[in-house]
TISE-695419 format. One record per atom (N, C-alpha, C): x, y, z; residue number from 1; atom name. Coordinates in steps of 0.2 Angstrom, whole numbers, plus 2048, in hexadecimal, padded with zeros to 3 digits. Example, Ala and Ser with C-alpha at 12.3 -4.5 7.8 and 13.67 -1.06 7.14 Angstrom:
REM TISE-695419
{px->842 | py->7E4 | pz->827 | n->1 | atom->N}
{px->83E | py->7EA | pz->827 | n->1 | atom->CA}
{px->842 | py->7F0 | pz->827 | n->1 | atom->C}
{px->840 | py->7F5 | pz->823 | n->2 | atom->N}
{px->844 | py->7FB | pz->824 | n->2 | atom->CA}
{px->840 | py->800 | pz->827 | n->2 | atom->C}
***
This chain:
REM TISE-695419
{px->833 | py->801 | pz->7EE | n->1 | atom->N}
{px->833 | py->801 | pz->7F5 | n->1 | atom->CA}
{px->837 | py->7FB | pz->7F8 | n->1 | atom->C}
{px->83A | py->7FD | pz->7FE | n->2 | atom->N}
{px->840 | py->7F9 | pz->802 | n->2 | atom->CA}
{px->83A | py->7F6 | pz->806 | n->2 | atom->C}
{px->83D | py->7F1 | pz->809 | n->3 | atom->N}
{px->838 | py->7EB | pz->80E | n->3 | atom->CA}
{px->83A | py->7EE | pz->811 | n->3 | atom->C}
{px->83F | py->7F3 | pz->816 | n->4 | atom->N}
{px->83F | py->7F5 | pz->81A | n->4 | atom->CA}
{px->83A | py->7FB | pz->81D | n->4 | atom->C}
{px->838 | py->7FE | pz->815 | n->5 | atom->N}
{px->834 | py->803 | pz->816 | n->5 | atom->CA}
{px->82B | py->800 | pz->817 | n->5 | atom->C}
{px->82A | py->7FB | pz->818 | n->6 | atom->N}
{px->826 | py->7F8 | pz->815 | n->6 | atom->CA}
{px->81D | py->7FA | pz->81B | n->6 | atom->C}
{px->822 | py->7FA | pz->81F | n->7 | atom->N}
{px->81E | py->7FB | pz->827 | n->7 | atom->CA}
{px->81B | py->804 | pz->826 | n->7 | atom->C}
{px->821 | py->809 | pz->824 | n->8 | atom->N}
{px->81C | py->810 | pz->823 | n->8 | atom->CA}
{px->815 | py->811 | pz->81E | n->8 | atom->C}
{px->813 | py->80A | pz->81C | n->9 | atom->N}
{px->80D | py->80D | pz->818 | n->9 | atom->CA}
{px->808 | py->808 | pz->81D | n->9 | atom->C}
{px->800 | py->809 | pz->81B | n->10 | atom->N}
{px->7FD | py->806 | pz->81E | n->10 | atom->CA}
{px->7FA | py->7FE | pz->819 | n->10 | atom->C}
{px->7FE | py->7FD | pz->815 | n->11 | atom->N}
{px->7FF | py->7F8 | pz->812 | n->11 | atom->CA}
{px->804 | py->7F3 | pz->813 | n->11 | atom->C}
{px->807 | py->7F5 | pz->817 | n->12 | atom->N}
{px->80E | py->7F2 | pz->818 | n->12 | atom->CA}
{px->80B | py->7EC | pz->81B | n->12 | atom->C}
{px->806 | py->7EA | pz->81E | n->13 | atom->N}
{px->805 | py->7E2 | pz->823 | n->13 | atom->CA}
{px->803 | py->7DC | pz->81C | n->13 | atom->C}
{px->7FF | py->7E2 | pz->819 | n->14 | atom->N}
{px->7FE | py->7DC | pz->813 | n->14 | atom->CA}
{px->802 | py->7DB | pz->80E | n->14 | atom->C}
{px->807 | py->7E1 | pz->80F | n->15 | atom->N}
{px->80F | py->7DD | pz->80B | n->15 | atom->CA}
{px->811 | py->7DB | pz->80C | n->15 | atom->C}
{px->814 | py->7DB | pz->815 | n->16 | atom->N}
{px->817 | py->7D7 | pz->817 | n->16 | atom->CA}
{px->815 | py->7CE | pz->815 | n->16 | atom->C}
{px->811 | py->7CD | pz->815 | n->17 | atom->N}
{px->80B | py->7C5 | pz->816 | n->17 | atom->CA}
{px->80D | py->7C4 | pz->810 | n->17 | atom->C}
{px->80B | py->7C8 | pz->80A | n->18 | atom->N}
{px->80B | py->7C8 | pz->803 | n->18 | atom->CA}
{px->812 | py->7C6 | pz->7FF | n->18 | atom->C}
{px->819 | py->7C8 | pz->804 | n->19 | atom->N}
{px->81B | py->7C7 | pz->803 | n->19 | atom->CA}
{px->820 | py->7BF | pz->803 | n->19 | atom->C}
{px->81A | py->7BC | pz->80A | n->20 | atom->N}
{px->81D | py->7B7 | pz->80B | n->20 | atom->CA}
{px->81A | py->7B2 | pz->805 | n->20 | atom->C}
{px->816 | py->7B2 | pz->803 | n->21 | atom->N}
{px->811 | py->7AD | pz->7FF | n->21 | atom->CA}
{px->813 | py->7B0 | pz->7F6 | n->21 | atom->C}
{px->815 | py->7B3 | pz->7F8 | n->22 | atom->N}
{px->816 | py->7B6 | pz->7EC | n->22 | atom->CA}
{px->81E | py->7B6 | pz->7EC | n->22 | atom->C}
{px->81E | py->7B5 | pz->7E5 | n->23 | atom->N}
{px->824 | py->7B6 | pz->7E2 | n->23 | atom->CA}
{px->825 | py->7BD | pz->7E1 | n->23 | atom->C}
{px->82A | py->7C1 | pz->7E3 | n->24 | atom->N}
{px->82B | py->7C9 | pz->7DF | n->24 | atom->CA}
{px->829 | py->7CD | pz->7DA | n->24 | atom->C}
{px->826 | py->7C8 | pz->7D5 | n->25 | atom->N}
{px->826 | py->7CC | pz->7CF | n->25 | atom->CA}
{px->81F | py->7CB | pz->7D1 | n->25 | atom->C}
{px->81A | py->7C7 | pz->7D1 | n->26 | atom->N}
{px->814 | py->7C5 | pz->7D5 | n->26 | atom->CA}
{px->812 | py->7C9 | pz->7D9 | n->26 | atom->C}
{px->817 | py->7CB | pz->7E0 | n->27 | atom->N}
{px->814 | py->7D2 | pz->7E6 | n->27 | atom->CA}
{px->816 | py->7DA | pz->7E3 | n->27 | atom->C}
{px->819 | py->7D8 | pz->7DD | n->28 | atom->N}
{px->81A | py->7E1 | pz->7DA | n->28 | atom->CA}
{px->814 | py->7E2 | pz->7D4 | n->28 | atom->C}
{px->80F | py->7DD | pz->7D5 | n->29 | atom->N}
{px->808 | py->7DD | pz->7CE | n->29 | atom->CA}
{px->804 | py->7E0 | pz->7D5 | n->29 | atom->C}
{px->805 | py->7DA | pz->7D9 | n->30 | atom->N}
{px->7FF | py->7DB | pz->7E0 | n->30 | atom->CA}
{px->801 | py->7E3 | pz->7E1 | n->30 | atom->C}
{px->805 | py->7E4 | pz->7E3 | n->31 | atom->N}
{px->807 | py->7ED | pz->7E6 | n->31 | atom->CA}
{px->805 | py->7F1 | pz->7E1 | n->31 | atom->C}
{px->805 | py->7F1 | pz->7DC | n->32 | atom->N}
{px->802 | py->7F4 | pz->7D4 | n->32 | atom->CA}
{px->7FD | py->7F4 | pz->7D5 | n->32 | atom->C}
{px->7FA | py->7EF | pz->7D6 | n->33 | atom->N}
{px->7F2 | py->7ED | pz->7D4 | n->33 | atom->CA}
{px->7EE | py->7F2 | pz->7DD | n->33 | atom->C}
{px->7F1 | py->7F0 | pz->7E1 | n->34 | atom->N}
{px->7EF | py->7F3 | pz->7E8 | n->34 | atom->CA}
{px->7F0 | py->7FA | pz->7E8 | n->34 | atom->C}
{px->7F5 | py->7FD | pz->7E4 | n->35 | atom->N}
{px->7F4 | py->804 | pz->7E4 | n->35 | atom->CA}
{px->7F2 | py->80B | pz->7DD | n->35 | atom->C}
{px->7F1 | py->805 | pz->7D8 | n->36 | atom->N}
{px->7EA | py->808 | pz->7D5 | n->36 | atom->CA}
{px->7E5 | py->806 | pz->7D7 | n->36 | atom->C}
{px->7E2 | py->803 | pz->7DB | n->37 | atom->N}
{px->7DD | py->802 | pz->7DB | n->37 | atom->CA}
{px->7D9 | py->806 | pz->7E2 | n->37 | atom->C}
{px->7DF | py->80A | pz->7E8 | n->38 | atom->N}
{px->7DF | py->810 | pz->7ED | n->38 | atom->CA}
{px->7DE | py->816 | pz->7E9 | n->38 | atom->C}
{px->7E4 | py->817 | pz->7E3 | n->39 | atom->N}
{px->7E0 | py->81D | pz->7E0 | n->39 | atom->CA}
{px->7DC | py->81C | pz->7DC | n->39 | atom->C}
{px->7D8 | py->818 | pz->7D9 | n->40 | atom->N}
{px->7D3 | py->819 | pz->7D6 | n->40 | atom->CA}
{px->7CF | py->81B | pz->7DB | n->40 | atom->C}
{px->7CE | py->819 | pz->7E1 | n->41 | atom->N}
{px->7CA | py->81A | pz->7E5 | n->41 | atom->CA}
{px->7CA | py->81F | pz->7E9 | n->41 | atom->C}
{px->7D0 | py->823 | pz->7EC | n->42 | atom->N}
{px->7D0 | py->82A | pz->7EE | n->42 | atom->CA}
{px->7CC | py->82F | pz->7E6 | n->42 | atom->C}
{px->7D2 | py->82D | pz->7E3 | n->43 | atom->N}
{px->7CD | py->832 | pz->7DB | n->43 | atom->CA}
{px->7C5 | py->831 | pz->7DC | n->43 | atom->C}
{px->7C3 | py->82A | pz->7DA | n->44 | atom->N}
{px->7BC | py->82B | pz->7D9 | n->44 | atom->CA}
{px->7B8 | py->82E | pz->7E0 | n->44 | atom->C}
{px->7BA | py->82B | pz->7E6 | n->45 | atom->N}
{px->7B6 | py->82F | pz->7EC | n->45 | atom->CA}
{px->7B9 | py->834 | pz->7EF | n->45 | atom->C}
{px->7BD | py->837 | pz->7ED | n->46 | atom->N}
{px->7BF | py->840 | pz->7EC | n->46 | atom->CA}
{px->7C3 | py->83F | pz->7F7 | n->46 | atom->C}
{px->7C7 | py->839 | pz->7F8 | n->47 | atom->N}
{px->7C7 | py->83A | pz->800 | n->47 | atom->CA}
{px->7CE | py->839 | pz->7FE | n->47 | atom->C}
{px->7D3 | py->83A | pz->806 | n->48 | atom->N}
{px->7DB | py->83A | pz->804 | n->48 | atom->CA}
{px->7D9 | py->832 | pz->806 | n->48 | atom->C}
{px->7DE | py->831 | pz->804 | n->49 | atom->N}
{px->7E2 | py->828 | pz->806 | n->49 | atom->CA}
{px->7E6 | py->82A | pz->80F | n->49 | atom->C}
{px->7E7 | py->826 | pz->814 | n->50 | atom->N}
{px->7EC | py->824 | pz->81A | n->50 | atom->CA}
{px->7EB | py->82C | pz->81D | n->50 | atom->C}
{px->7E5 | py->82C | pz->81E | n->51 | atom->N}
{px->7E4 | py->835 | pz->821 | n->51 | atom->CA}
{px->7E7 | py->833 | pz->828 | n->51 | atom->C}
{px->7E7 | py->82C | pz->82C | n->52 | atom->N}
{px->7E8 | py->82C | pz->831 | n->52 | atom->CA}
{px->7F0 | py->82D | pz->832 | n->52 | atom->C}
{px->7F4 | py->82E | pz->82C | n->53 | atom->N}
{px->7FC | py->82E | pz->82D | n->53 | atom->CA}
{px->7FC | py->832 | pz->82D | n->53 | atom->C}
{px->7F7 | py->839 | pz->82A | n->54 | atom->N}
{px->7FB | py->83E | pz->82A | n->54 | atom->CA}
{px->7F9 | py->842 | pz->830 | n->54 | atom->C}
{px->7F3 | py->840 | pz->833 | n->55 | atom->N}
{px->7F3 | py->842 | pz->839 | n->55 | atom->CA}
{px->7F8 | py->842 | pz->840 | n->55 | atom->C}
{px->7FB | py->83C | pz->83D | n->56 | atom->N}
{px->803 | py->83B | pz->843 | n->56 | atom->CA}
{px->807 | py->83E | pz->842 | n->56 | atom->C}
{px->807 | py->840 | pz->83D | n->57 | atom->N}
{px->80F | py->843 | pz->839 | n->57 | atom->CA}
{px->80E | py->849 | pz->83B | n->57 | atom->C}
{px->808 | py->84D | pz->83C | n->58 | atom->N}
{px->807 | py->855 | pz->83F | n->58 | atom->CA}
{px->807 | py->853 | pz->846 | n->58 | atom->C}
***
């Protein structure tokens, strides 16, 4: 993922931040860690993830 693209997900504000306080290799564990732990959660509670973007996009 480009920093530019950073703003199309609903995580982008806390990367943005993230990215001012950590080292690289340090914000690519935290992004790991943040998006196993969405889908763990979508799988375990059977819901989609960012239903709200996909409501925009239609």
């Amino acid at each position: 993922m480009h920093p530019h693209n950073w703003g199309r997900y609903s995580f982008g504000p806390w990367l943005n931040s993230a990215s001012e306080r950590l080292h690289r290799n340090k914000l690519a564990v935290a992004l790991a860690n943040k998006l196993a732990r969405i889908a763990w959660s979508v799988l375990r509670n059977d819901k989609a993830f960012d239903t709200h973007l996909e409501v925009a996009a239609i």
